[in-house]
C-alpha positions in Angstrom: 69.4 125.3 -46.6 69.9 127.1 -43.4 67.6 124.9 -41.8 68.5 121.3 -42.7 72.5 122.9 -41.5 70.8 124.2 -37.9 69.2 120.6 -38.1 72.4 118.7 -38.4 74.3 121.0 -36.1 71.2 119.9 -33.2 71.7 116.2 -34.5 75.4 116.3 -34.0 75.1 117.5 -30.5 72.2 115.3 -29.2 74.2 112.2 -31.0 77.6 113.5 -29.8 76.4 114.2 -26.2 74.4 110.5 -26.1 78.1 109.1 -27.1 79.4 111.1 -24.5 77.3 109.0 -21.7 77.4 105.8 -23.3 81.4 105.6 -22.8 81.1 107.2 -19.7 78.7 104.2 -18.7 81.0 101.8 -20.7 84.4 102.9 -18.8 82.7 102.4 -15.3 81.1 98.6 -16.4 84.4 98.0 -17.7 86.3 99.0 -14.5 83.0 97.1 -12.5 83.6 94.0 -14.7 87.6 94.3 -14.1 87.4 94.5 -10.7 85.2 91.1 -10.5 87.1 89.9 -12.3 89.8 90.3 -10.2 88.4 89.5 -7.2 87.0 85.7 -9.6 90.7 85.0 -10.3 92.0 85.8 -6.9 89.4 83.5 -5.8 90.1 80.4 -8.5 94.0 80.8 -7.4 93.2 80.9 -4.0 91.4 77.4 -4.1 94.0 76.1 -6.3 96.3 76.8 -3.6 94.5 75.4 -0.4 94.2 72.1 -2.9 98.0 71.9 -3.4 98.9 72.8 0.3 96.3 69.5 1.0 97.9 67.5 -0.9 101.0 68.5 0.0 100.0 68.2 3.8 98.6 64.5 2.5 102.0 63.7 1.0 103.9 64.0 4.1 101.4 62.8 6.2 101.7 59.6 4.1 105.4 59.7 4.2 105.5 59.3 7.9 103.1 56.6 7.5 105.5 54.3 5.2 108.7 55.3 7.1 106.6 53.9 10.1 106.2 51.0 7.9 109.4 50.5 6.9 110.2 50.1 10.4 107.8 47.5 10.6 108.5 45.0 7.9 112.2 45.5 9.2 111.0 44.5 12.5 109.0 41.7 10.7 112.4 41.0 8.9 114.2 40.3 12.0 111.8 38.2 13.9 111.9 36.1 10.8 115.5 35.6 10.6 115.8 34.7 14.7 112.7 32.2 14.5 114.2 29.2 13.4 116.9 30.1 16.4 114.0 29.5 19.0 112.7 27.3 21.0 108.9 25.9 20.0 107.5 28.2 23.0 109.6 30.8 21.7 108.3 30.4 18.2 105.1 30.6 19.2 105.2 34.3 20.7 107.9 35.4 17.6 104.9 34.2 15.3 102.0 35.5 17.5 104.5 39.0 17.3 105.1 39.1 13.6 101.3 38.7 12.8 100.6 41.5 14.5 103.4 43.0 13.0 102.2 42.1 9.8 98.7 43.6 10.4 100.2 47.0 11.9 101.8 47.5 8.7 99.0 46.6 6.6 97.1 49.1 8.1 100.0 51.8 7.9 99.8 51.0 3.6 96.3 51.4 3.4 96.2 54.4 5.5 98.7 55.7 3.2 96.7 54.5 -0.2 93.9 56.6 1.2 95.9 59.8 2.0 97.2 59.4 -1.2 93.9 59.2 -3.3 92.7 62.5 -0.9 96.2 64.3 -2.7 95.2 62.7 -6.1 91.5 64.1 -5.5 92.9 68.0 -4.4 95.2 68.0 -7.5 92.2 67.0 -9.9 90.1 70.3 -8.7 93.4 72.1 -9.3 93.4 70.5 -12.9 89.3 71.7 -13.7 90.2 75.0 -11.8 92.8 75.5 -14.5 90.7 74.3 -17.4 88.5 77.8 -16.4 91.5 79.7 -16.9 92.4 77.8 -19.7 92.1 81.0 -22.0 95.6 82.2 -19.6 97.2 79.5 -19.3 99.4 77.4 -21.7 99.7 73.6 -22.7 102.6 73.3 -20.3 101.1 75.1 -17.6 98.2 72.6 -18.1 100.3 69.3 -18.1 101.6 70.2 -14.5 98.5 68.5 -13.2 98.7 65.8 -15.4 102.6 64.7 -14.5 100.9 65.1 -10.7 97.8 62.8 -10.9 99.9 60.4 -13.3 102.6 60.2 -9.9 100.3 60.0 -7.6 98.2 57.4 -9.7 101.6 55.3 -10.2 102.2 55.8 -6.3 98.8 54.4 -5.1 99.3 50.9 -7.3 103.2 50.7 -5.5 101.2 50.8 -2.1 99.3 47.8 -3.1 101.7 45.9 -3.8 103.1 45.8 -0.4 99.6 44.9 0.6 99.5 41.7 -1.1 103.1 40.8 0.3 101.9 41.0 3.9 98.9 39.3 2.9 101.2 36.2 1.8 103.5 37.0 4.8 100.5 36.4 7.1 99.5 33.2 5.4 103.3 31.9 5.6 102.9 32.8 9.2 99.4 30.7 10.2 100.5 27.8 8.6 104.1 27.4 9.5 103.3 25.4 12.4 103.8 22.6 10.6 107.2 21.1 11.3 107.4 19.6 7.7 107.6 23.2 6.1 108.8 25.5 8.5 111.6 26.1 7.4 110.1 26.5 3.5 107.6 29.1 5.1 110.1 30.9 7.2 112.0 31.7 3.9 108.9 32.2 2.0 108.1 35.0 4.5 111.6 36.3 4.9 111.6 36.9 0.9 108.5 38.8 0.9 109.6 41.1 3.9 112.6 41.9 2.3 110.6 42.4 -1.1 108.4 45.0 0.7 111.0 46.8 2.4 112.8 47.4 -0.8 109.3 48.2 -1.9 108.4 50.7 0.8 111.7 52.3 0.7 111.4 53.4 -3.3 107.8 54.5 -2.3 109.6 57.0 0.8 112.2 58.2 -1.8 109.5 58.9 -4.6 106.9 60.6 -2.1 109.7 63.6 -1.1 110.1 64.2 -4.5 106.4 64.3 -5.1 106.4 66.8 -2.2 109.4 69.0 -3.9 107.0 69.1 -7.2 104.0 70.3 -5.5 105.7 73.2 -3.6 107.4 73.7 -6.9 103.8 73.8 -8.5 102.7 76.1 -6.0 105.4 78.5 -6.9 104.2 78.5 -10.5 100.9 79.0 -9.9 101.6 82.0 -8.3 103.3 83.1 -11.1 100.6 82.5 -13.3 98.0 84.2 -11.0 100.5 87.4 -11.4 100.3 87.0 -15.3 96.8 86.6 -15.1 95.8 89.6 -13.3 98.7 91.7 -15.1 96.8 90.5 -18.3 93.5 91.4 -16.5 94.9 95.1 -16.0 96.5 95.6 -19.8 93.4 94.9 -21.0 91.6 96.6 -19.1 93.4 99.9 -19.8 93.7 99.3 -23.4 89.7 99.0 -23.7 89.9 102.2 -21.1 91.8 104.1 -23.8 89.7 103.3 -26.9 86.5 104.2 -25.4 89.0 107.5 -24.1 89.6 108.0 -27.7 86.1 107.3 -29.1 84.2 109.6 -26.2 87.0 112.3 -27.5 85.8 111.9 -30.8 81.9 112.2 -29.7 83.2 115.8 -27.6 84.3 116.9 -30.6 81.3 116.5 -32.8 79.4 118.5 -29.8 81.9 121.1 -29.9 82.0 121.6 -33.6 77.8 121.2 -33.8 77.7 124.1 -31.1 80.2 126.0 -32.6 78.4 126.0 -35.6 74.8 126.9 -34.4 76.8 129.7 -32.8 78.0 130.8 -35.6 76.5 133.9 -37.1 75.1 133.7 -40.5 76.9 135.6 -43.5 74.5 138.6 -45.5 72.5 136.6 -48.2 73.1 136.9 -51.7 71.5 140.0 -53.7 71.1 142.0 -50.2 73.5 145.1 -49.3 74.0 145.4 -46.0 72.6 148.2 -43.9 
């Protein structure tokens, strides 16, 4: 009997001091697997945030580009009104000006289509960035990039329309040297210049408030990176904790075992001490 108790008091230590250094190990992979974790997140936000400041930067850029056009087609606008005022000579030169009005601003609109499907590409890897945190973050916080690539989707098709207007605008203009339907084409042309300023001015007003969201979205993400890492650290020191509490537990089986086998042994039974 004494010897199966000296052999559980040996167990208890040798399994008490092995659960000892097995939450010793697992508090510093936890802290090793916080801390890359950490550094993965900080990263993830990081990217999300260079993405929105391109689009952003894409936004504005694109902006300037249809302000410049709006300039234009007004340009285009006028010439149009004063042509019927000239002199054939005149004409000539007011026609020869307006296509290459025409063509300036076509190439303004498609430069801005483009800049806008780079901003429509930057907030998709935001969108798939978040769908790796998607264990963080929320519906709402999701459908932020949704509402984004839905305004910037809706943006890109307004910019084509403009397209096709000076498209038309430029065919009024090469055939309205005939004298029979000048006039007819000089009003044709008229109605789609004022058609895409009207146009381009909705698309001006709708891009600064595209710019205002993704600042705004910026600021959010921000606060969701804080969340994240504050989640990041609760857990981590609730998990610290536990294994605290079970590595206390394994101490004090070691401690009792050695107590034990410390110990001394009471006189046996039948024997009168000396």
């Amino acid at each position: 009997m004494r010897l199966l108790k000296s052999l559980l008091n040996v167990a208890g230590m040798i399994f008490g001091t092995i659960g000892v250094i097995v939450c010793v190990a697992a508090l510093i992979m936890l802290w090793i697997v916080s801390a890359r974790l950490q550094r993965v997140t900080e990263s993830l936000f990081s990217k999300m945030d260079d993405s929105l400041i391109a689009a952003r930067e894409r936004v504005v850029q694109t902006r300037e580009r249809v302000t410049a056009a709006a300039l234009t087609s007004r340009d285009i606008e006028s010439a149009l009104r004063g042509w019927a005022r000239q002199e054939a000579g005149q004409r000539l030169i007011l026609q020869l000006h307006a296509i290459e009005k025409t063509e300036r601003l076509a190439l303004a609109l498609e430069q801005a289509e483009y800049w806008l499907n780079i901003s429509e590409s930057s907030v998709g890897l935001v969108k798939e960035l978040l769908a790796l945190l998607s264990s963080t973050s929320t519906s709402t916080e999701v459908t932020w990039t949704d509402q984004l690539l839905e305004e910037i989707s809706s943006l890109r098709a307004q910019c084509s329309r403009p397209s096709e207007f000076v498209s038309k605008i430029h065919e009024c203009l090469e055939t309205a040297s005939e004298e029979s339907s000048l006039e007819e084409r000089i009003q044709q042309a008229l109605g789609f210049a004022v058609r895409i300023a009207a146009t381009v001015g909705s698309i001006d007003t709708r891009l600064e408030m595209l710019a205002d969201r993704l600042s705004e979205t910026q600021s959010r993400l921000q606060d969701l990176k804080t969340r994240t890492l504050r989640w990041v650290l609760i857990a981590t020191i609730v998990i610290t904790l536990l294994i605290c509490w079970m590595g206390a537990g394994q101490i004090a089986l070691c401690r009792l075992a050695r107590n034990s086998v410390r110990q001394p042994s009471g006189p046996v039974v039948g024997e009168s001490p000396a």
